[in-house]
N, CA, C and O of each residue as an XYZ file, in Angstrom:
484
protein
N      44.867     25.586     18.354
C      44.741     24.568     17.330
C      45.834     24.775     16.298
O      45.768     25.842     15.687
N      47.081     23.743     15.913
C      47.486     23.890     15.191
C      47.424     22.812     13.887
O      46.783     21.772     14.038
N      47.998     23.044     12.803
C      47.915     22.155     11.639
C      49.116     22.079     10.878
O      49.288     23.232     10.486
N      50.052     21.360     10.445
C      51.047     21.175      9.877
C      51.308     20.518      8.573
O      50.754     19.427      8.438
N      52.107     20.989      7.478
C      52.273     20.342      6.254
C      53.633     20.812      6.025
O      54.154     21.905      6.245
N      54.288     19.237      5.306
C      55.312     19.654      4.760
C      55.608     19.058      3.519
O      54.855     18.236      2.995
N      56.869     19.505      2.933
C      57.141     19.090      1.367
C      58.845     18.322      1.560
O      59.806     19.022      1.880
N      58.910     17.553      1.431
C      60.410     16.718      1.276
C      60.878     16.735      0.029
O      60.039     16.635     -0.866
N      62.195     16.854     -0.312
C      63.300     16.467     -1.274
C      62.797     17.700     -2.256
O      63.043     17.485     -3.443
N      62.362     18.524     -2.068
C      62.289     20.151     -3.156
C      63.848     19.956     -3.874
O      64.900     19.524     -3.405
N      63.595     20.324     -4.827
C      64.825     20.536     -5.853
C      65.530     21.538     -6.009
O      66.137     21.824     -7.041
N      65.505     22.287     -4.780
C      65.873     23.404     -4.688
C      67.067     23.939     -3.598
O      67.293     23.149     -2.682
N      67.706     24.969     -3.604
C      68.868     25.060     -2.391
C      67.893     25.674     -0.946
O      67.208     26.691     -1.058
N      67.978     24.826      0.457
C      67.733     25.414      1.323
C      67.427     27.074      1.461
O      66.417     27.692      1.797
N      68.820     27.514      1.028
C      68.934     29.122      1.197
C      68.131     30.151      0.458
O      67.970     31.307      0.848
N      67.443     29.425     -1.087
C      66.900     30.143     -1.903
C      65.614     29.948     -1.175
O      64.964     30.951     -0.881
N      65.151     28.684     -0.830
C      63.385     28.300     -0.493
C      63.514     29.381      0.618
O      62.488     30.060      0.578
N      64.496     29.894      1.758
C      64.522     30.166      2.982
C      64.404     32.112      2.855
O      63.882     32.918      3.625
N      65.163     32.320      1.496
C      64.511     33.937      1.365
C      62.903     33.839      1.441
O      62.317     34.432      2.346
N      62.199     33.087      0.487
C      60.912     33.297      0.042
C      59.830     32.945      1.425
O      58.983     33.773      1.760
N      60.029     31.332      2.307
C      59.575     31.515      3.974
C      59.679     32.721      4.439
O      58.570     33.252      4.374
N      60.743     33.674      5.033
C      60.758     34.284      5.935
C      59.942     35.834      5.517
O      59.861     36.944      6.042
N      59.436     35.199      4.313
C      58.551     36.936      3.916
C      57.101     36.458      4.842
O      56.343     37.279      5.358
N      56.958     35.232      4.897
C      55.672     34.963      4.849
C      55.287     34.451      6.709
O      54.115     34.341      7.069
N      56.409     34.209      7.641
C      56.604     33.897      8.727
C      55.943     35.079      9.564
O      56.391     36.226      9.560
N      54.913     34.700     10.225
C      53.744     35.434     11.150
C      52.388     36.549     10.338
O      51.524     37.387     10.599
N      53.044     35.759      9.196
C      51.607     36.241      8.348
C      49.864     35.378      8.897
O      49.560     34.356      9.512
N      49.187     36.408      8.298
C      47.837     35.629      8.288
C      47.718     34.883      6.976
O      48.290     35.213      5.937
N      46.800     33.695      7.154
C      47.331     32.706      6.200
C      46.984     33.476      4.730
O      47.754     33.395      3.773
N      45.424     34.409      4.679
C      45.372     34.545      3.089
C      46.068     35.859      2.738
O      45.793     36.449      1.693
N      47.170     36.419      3.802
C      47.971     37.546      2.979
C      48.978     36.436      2.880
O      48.635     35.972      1.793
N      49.788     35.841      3.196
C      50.363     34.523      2.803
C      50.964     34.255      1.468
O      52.096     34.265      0.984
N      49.527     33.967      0.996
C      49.191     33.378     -0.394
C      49.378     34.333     -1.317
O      50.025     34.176     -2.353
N      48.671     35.621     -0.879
C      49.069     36.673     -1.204
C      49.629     37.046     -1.761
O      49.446     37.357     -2.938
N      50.931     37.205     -0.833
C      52.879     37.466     -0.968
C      53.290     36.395     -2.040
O      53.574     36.724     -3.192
N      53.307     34.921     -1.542
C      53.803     33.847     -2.292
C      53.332     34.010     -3.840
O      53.998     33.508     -4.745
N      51.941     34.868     -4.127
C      51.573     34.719     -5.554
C      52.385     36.017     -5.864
O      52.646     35.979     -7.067
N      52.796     36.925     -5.412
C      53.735     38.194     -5.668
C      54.606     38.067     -6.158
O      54.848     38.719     -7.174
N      55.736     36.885     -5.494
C      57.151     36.539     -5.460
C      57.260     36.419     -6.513
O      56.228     36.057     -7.078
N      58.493     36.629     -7.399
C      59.224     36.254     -8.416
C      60.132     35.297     -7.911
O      61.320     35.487     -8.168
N      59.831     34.357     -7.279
C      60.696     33.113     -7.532
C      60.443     32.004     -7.887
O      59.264     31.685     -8.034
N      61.785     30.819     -8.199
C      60.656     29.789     -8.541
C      60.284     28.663     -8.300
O      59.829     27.798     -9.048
N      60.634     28.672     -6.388
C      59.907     27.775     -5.228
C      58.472     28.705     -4.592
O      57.905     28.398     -3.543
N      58.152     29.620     -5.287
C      56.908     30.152     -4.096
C      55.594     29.424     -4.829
O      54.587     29.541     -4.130
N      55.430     28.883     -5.761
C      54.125     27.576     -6.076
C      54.447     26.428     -5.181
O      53.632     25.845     -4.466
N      55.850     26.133     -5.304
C      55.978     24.883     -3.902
C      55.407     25.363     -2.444
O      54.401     24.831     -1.975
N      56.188     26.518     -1.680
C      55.359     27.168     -0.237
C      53.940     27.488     -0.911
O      53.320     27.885      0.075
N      53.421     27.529     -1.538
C      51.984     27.937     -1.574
C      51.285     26.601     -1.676
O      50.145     26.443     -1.239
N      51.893     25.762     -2.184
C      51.200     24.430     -2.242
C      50.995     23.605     -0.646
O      49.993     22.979     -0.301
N      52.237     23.821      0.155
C      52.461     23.220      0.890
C      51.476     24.280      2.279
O      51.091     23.693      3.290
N      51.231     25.638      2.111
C      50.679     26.516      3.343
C      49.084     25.980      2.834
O      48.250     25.673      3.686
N      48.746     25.904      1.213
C      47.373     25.321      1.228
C      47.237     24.202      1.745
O      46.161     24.124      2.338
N      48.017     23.028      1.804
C      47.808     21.799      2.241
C      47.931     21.778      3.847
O      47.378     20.841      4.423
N      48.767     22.957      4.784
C      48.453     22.998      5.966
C      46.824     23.380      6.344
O      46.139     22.614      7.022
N      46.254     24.810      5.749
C      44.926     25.454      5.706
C      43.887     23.912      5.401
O      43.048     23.623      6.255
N      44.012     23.205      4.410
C      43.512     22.240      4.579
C      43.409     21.022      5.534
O      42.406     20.312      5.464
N      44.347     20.756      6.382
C      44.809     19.678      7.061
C      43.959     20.611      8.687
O      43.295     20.006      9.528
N      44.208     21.910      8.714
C      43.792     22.390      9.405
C      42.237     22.580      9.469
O      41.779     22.823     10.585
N      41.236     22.488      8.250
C      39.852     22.383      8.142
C      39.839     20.984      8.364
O      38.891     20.748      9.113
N      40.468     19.904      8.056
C      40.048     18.587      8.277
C      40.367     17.715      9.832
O      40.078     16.532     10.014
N      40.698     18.171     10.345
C      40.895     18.136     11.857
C      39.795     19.035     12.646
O      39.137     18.486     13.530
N      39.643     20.017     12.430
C      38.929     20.620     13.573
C      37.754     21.363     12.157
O      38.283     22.051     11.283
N      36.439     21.139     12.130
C      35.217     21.248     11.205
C      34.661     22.873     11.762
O      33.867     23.369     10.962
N      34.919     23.627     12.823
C      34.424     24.867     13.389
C      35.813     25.701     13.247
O      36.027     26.720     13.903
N      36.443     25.322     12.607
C      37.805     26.706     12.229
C      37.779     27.064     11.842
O      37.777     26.559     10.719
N      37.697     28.843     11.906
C      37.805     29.971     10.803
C      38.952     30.066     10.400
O      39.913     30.429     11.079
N      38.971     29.557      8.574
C      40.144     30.021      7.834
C      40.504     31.259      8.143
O      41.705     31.289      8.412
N      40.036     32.200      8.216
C      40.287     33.549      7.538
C      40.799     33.824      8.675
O      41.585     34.734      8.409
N      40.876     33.566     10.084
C      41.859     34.243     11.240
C      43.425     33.279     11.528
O      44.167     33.642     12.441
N      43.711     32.333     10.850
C      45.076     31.391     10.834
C      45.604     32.296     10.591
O      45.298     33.249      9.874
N      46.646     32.030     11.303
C      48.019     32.451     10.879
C      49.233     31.657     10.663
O      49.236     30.587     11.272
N      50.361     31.940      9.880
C      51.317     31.353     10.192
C      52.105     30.917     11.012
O      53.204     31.425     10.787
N      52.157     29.913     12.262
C      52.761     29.798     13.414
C      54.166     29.935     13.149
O      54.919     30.820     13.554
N      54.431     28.918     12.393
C      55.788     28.219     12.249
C      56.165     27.815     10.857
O      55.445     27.002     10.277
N      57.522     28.440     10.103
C      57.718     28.067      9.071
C      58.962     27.937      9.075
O      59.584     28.781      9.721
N      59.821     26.743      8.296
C      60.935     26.826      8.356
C      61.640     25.836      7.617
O      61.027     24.871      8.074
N      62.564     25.264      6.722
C      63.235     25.171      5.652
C      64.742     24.392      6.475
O      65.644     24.993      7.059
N      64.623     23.154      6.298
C      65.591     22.245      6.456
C      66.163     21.823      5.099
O      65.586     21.973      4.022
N      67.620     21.165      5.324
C      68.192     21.187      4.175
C      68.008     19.582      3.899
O      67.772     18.875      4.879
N      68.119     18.907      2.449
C      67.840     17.232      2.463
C      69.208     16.721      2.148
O      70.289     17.058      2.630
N      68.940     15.892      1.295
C      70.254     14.730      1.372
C      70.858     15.623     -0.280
O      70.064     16.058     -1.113
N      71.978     15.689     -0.377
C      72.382     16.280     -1.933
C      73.234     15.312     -2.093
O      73.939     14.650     -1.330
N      72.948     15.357     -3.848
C      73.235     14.764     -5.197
C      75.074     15.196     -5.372
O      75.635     16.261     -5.116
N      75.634     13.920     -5.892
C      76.622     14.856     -6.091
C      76.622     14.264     -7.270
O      76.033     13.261     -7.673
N      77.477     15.128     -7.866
C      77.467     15.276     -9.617
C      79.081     15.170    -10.233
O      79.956     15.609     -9.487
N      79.363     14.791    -11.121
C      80.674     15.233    -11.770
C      80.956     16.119    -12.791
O      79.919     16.159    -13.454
N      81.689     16.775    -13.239
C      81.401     17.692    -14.642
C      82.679     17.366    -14.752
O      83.408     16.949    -13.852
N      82.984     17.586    -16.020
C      84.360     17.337    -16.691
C      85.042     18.561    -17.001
O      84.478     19.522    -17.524
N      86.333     18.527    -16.658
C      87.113     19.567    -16.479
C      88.507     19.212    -16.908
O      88.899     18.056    -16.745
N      89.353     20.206    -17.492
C      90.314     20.266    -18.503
C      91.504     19.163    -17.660
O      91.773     18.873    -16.494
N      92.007     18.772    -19.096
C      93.438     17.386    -18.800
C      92.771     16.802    -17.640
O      92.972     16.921    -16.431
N      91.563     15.854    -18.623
C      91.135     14.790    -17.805
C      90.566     14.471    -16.192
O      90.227     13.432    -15.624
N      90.650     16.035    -15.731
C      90.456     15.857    -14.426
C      89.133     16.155    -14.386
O      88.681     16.483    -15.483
N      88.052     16.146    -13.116
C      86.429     16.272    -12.763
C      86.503     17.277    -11.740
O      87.326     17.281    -10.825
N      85.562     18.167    -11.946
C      84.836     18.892    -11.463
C      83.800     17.906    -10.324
O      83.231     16.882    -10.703
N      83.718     18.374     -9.092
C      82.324     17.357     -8.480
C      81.776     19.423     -7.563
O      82.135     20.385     -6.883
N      80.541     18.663     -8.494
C      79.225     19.133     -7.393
C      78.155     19.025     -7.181
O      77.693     18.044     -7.762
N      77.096     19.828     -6.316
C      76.224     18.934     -4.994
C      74.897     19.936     -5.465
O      74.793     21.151     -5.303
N      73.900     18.956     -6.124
C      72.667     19.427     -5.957
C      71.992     19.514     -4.841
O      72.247     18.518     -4.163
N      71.301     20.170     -4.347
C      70.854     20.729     -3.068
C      69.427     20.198     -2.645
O      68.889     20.034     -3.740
N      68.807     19.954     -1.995
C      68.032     19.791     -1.628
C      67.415     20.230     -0.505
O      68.191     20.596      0.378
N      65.574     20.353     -0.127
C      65.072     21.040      0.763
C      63.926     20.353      1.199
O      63.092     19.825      0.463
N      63.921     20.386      2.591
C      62.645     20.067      3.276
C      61.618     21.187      3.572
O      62.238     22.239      3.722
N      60.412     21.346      3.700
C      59.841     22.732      3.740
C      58.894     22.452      4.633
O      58.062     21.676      4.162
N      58.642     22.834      5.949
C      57.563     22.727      6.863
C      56.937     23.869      7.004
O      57.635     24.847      7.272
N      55.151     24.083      6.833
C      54.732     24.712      7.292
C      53.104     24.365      8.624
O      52.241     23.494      8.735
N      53.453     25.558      9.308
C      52.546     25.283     10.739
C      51.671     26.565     10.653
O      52.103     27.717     10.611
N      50.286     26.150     10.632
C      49.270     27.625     10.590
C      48.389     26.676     12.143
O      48.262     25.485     12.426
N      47.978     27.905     12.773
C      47.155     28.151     14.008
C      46.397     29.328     13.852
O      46.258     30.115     12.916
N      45.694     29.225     15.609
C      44.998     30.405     15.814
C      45.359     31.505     15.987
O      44.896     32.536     15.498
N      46.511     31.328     16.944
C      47.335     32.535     17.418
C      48.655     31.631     17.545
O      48.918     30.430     17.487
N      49.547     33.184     17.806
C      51.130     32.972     17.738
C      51.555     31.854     18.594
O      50.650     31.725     19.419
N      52.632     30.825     18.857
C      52.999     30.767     20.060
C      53.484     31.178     20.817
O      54.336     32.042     20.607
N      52.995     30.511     22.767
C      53.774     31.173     23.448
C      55.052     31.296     23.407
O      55.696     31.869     24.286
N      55.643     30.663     22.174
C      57.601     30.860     22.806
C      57.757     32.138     22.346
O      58.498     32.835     23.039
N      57.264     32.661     21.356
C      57.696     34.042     20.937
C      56.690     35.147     21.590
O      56.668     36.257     21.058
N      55.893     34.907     22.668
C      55.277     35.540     23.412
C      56.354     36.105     24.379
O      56.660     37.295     24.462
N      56.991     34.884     25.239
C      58.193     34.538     26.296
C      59.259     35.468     25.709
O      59.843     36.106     26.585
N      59.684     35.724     24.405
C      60.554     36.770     24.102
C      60.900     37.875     24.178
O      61.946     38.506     24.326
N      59.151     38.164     23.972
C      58.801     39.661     23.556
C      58.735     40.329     24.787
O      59.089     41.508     24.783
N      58.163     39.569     26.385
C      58.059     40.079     27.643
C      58.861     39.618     28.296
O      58.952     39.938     29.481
């Protein structure tokens, strides 16, 4: 059984949201939350919002699922559409740069999948 949630257009750079995922990738969901309430950063209320809204999506689909054995299947951090910007820079010329943006998917199940089963043997 799996369950999926994600978050579009985060205001944030891919690479920063993508340290704070990979702490939490094959966790069980409530050490998870855990970690994410640990982090000193300041996208881990966004992944915590978005792994509760999987845990939820995952009780509302299937009514006999034990929270407490999910795990994290699948997590992973696509980049969105970026902003570009101008700043002003000396004898009239511009500076241009690119606010970043992030997509954030997360996938909680029962157990791992088989693709990273297929790896390991």
């Amino acid at each position: 059984m799996q369950a999926r949630a994600e978050a579009r257009y985060l205001r944030t750079s891919p690479q920063k949201a993508r340290l704070v995922i990979d702490l939490i990738r094959g966790q069980k969901a409530g050490e998870a939350i855990h970690i994410l309430r640990a982090v000193n950063k300041r996208i881990a209320p966004s992944i915590e919002k978005v792994l509760r809204s999987a845990i939820a999506n995952a009780e509302n689909r299937n009514n006999d699922v034990d929270v407490d054995t999910l795990i994290v299947t699948e997590c992973y951090v696509n980049e969105g559409p970026r902003m570009k910007r101008i700043r002003a820079a000396p004898m009239g010329r511009a500076y241009r740069y690119q606010r970043r943006m992030a997509h954030i998917v997360v996938e909680v199940g029962d157990k791992k999948p088989d693709s990273a089963m297929k790896e390991i043997g």
